[in-house]
C-alpha positions as CSV (number, residue, x, y, z in Angstrom):
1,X,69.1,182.0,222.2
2,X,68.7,183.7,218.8
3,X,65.6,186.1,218.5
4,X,63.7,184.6,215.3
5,X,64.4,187.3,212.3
6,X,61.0,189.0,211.3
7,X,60.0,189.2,207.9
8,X,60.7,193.0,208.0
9,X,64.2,192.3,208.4
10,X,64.9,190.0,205.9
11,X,63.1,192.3,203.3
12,X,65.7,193.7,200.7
13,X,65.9,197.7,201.4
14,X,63.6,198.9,198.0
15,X,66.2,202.0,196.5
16,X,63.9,204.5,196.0
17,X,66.7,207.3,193.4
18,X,65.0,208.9,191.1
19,X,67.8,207.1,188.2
20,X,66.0,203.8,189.2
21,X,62.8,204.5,189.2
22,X,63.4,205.8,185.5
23,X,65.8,203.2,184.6
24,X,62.9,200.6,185.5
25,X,59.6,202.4,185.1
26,X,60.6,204.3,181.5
27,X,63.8,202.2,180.4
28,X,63.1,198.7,181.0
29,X,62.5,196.4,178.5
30,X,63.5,197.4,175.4
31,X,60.3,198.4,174.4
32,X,59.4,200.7,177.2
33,X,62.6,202.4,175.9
34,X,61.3,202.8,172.4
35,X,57.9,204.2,173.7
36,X,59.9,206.6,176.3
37,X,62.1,208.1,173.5
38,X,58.5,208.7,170.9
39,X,56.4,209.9,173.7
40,X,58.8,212.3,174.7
41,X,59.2,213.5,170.7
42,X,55.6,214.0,170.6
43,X,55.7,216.1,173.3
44,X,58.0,218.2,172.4
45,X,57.0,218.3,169.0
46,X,53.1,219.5,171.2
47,X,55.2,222.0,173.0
48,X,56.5,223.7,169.9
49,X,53.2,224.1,168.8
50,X,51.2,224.6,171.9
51,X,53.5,227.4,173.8
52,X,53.6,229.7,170.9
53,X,49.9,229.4,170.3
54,X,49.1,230.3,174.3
55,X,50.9,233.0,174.5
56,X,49.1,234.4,171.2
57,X,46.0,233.4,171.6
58,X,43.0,236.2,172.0
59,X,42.5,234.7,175.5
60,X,40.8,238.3,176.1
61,X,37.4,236.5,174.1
62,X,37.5,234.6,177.6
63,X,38.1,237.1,179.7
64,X,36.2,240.1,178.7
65,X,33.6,237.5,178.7
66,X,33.5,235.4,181.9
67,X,30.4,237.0,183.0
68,X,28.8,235.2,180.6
69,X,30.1,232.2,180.8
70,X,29.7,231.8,183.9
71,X,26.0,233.3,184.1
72,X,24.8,234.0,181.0
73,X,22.0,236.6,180.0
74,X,21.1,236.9,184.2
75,X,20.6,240.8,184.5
76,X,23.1,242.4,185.7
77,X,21.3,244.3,188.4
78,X,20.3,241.1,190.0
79,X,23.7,239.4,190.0
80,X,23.7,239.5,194.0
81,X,21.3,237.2,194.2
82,X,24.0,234.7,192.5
83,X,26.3,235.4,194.6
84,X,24.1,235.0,198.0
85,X,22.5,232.2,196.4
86,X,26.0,230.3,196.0
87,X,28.0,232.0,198.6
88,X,27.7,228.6,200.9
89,X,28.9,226.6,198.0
90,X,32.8,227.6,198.9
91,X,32.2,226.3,202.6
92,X,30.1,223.0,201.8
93,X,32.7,221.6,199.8
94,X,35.7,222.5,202.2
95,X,33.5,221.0,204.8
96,X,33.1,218.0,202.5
97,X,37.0,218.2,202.5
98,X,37.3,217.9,206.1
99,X,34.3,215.5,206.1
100,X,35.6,212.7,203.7
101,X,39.7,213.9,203.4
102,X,40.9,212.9,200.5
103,X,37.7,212.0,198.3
104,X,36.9,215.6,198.0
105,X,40.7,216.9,197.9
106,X,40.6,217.3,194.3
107,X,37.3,219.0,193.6
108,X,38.3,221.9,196.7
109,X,41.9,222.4,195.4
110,X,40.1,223.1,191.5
111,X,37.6,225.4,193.1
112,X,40.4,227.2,194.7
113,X,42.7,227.6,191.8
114,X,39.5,228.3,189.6
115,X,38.7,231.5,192.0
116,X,41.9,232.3,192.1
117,X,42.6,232.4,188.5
118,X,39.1,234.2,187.9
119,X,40.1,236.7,190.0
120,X,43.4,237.4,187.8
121,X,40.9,237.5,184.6
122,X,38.9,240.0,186.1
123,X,42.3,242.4,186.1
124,X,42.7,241.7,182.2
125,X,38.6,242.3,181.1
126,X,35.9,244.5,182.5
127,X,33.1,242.6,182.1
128,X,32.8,241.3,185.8
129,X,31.0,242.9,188.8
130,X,32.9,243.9,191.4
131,X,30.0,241.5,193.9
132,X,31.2,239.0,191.2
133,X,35.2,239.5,191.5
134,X,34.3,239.5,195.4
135,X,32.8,236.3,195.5
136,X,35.4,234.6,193.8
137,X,38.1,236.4,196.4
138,X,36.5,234.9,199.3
139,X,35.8,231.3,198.3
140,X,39.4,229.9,199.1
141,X,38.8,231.0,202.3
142,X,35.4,229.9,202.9
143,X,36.5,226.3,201.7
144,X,39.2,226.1,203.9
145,X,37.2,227.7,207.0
146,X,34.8,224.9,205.7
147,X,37.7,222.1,206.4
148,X,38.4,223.3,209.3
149,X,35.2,222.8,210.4
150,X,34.8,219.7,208.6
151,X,37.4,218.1,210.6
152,X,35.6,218.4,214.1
153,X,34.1,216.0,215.6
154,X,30.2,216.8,215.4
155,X,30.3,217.2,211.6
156,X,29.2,214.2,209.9
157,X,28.6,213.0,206.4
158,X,24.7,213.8,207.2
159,X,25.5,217.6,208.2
160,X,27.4,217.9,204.8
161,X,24.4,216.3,202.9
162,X,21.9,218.1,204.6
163,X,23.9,221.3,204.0
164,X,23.9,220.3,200.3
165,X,20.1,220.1,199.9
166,X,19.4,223.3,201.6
167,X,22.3,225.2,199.4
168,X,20.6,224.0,196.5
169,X,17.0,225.1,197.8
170,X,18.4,228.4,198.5
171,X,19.9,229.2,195.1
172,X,17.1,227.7,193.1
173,X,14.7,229.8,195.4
174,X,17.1,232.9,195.0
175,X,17.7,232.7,191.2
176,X,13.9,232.5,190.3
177,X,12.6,235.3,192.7
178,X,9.0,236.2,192.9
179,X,6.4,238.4,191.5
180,X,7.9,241.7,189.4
181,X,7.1,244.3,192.1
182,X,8.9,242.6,195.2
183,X,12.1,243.3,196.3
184,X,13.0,239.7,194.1
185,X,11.2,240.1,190.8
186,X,10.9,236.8,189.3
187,X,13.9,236.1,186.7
188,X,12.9,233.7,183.9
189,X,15.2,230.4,183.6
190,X,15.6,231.8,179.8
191,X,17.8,233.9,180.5
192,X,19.8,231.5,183.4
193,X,23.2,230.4,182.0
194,X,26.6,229.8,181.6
195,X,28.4,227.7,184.0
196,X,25.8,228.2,186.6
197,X,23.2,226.3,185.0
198,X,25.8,223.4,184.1
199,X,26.1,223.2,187.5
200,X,23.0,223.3,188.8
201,X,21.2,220.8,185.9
202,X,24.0,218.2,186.8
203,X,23.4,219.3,190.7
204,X,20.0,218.2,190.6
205,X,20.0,215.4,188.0
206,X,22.4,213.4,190.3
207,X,19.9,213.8,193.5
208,X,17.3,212.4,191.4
209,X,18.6,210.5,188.7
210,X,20.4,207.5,191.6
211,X,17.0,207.1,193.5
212,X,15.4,207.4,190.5
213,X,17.8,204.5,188.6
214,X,17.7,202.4,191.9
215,X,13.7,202.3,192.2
216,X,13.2,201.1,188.7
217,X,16.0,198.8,188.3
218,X,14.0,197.2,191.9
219,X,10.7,197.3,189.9
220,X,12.7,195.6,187.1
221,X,13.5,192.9,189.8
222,X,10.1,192.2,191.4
223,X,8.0,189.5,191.5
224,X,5.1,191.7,190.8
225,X,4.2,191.2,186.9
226,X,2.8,195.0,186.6
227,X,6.1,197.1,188.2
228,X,8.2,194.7,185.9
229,X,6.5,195.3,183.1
230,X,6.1,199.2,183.9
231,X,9.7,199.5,184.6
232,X,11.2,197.4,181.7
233,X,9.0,199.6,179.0
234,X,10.4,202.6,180.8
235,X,13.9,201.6,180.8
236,X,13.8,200.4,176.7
237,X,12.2,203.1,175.5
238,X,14.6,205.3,177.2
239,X,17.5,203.9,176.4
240,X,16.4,203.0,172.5
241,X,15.9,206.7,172.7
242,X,18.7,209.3,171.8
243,X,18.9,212.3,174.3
244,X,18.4,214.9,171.5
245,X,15.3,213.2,169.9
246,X,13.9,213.0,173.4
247,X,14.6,216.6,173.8
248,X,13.1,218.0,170.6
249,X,10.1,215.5,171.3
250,X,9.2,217.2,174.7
251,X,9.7,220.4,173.2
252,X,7.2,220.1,170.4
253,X,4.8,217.7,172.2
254,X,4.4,219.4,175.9
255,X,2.6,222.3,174.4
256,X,-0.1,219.9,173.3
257,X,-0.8,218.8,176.6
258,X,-1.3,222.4,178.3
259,X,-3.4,225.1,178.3
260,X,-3.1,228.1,176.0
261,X,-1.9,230.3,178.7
262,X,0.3,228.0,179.8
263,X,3.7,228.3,177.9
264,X,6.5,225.2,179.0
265,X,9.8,226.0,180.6
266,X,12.4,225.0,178.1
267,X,14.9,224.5,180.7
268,X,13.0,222.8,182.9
269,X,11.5,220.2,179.7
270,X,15.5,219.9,178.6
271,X,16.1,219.0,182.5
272,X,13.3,216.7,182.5
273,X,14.4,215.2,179.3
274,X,17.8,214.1,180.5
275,X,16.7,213.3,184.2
276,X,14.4,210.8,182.0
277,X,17.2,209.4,179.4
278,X,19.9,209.0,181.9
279,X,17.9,207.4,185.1
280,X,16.9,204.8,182.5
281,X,20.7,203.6,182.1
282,X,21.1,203.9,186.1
283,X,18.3,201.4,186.4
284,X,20.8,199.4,184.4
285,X,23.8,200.1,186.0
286,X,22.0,199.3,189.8
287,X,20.2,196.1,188.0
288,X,23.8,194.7,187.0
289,X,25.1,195.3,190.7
290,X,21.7,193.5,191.9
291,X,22.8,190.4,189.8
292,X,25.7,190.1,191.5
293,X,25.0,189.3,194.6
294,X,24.8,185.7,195.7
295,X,20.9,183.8,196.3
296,X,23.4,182.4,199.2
297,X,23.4,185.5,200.9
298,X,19.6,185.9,200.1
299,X,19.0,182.9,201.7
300,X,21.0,183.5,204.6
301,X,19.5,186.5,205.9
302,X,16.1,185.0,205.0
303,X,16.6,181.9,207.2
304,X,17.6,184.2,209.8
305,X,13.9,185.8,209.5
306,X,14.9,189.3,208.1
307,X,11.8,190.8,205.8
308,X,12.4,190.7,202.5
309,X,12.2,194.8,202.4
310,X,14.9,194.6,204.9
311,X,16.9,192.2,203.0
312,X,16.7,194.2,200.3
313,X,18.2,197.6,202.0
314,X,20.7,196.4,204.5
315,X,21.8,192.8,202.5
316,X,21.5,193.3,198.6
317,X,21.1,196.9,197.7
318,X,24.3,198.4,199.7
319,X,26.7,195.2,198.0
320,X,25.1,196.1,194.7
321,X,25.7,200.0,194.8
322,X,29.2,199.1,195.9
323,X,29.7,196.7,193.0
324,X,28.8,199.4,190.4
325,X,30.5,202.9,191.8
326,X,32.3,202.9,188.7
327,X,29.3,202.6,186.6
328,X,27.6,205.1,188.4
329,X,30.1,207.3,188.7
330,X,30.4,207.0,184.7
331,X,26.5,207.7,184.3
332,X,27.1,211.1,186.7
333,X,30.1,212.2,184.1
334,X,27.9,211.1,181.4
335,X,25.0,213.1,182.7
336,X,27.5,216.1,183.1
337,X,28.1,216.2,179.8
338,X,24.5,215.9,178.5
339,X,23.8,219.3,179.6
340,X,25.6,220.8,176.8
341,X,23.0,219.0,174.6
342,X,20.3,221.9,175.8
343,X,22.8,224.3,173.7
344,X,20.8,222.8,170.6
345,X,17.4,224.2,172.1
346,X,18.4,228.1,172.5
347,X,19.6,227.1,176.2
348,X,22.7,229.0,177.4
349,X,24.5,226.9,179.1
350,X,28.2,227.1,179.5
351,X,28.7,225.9,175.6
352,X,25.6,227.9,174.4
353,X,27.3,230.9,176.0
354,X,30.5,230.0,174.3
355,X,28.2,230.2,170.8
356,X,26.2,232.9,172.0
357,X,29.9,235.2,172.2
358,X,31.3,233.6,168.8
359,X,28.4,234.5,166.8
360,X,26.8,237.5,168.7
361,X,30.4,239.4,168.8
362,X,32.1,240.4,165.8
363,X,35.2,240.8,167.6
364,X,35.5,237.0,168.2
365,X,34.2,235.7,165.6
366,X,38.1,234.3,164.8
367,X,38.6,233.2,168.8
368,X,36.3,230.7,168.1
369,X,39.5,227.9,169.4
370,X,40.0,229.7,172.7
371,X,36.7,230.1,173.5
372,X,35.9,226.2,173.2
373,X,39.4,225.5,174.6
374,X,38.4,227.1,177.9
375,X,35.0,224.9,178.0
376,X,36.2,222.1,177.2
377,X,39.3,222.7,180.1
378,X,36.0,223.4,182.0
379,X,34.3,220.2,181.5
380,X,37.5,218.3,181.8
381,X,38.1,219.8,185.1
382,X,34.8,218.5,186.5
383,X,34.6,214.9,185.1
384,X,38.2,215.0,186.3
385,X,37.1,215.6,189.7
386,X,34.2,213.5,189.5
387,X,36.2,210.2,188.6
388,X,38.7,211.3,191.6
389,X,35.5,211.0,193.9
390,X,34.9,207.9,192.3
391,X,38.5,206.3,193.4
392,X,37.8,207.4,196.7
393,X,34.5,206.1,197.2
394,X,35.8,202.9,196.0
395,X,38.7,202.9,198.3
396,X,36.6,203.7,201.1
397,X,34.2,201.3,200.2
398,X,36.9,198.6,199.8
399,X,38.4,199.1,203.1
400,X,35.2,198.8,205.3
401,X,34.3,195.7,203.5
402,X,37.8,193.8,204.2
């Protein structure tokens, strides 16, 4: 008796050349051809420009200078505390690595090949502690000590989280310091910057900004006239609200509202500012994803006698976060990106410091283009990583709901 052929069989053996995949992907149809043969004229046409211009380029305005692009005005006898306060960053992200494999691939491999290339700059400019060039020497192999710890068994997502929080306690805590005779005299957030406050605004804004965007878009939804009503003037007059105007507002209107003695943390009022402008789009984003569930579902669970607060956490508010990752992860990018907008306050933050070393250095006043080059490779480096989560997350997400 003949064995019935399985469908694996009778599927035509895919040839996988590298001439195929061209002649199909690049080649085919006619048109593809004609886009092939301009895109690769405008690339070599970018090349002719772009080679000659990097190896030219006063790339020393960046690396004299990464000290303050990467901290900004923070004294320089107190740079330790940076690097204790951000020493465990290296090893939570590795563990993140080995936590949630490929979702947080990308953002270990850049911080890798950022240390690593940091470490190279230091040889070409002086302006970097040796604590400093340390710290970046031993961060590829905290994050891969961190994976390999990741990958046992008794790490879980909530060790990595947990970890998180308390790295982010300890730097904020270790950055600030205390009174100006203790062994930690108190460091004021005006002179914070570069990268590190980038990092930590956006840090911070994330934990906050999500609950934040997912308690008002559930006020927004309620049945209860005075949280809807609360929630939907919040949300307006956010959004109808650019994030500059907002930021200029708080500036000149908090004074007001203290006492004489009392003088308002610009960075903390720019922090609040954007917290406030970009939660109110979150609300959005989360009030879109509740919209899409089905009243069958609703129903459902409420015939089976769940509460309604436990409808909405385990039934609604976990198929409506997983309906909007995108959107979310687009508001986190977005909120990334705001930061730079405290530049236009006196802030130093990583584009503040690239104006602060234009305009305060005569030597680079002309290296204006590589300066802003290098931030914006910064920025693109992050939201890069960021969107990379996002595919992950989504993948993930996909594959426990089939």
């Amino acid at each position: 008796m003949t064995e019935p052929t399985t469908s694996s069989e009778l599927r035509p053996v895919e040839d996988q050349s590298f001439a195929t995949w061209v002649k199909v992907n690049l080649f085919s149809p006619w048109y593809n051809s004609v886009l092939t043969v301009v895109g690769a004229v405008m690339v070599i046409l970018l090349l002719k420009v772009a080679i000659p211009f990097l190896l030219t380029a006063q790339w020393a305005a960046v690396t004299t200078n990464i000290q303050i692009l990467l901290v900004g005005q923070y004294p320089s006898e107190e740079l330790w505390r940076v690097g204790a306060g951000v020493l465990p960053m290296p090893f939570i992200v590795g563990a993140a690595w080995g936590v949630w494999g490929s979702m947080m691939r990308t953002f270990s491999v850049i911080l890798i090949v950022a240390s690593v290339l940091t470490v190279i700059s230091s040889f070409f400019g002086d302006s970097m502690t040796p604590g400093f060039v340390l710290w970046f020497a031993v961060s590829p192999v905290l994050v891969l000590l961190g994976y390999t710890v990741g990958r046992r068994s008794f790490i879980g997502p909530r060790h990595v989280l947990i970890g998180w929080f308390l790295f982010l306690m300890l730097t904020l805590f270790l950055l600030r310091g205390f009174g100006e005779d203790s062994a930690m005299p108190y460091v004021s957030t005006s002179r914070w910057g570069g990268l590190l406050v980038t990092i930590l605004i956006a840090q911070v804004g994330i934990a906050i900004v999500l609950p934040l965007g997912i308690v008002l878009a559930l006020a927004r939804q309620s049945n209860l006239w005075f949280f809807k009503a609360a929630a939907l003037v919040y949300i307006e007059i956010l959004r109808a609200t650019p994030l500059l105007a907002l930021l200029f507002l708080m500036l000149i209107v908090s004074p007001m509202f203290l006492p004489d003695i009392t003088t308002p943390d610009r960075l903390m009022l720019a922090f609040i500012a954007i917290v406030m402008n970009n939660s109110a789009y979150m609300a959005e984003n989360i009030r879109g994803g509740l919209q899409s569930v089905s009243k069958g579902q609703i129903e459902a669970a409420e015939a089976l006698g769940m509460r309604g607060r436990h409808v909405t956490l385990f039934i609604i508010l976990p198929q409506a976060i997983r309906a909007t990752i995108p959107a979310i992860v687009g508001q986190f990018i977005i909120l990334f990106k705001d930061t730079a907008v405290i530049a236009l306050v006196g802030l130093l933050d990583l584009l503040g410091a690239a104006y602060a070393i234009i305009l305060g250095q005569d030597a680079w006043r002309t290296a204006d283009l590589e300066v802003f080059l290098f931030v914006a490779a910064v920025y693109w480096i992050f939201t890069y990583g960021m969107s990379s989560v996002s595919a992950g997350v989504e993948k993930r997400m996909r594959a426990g709901a089939d």
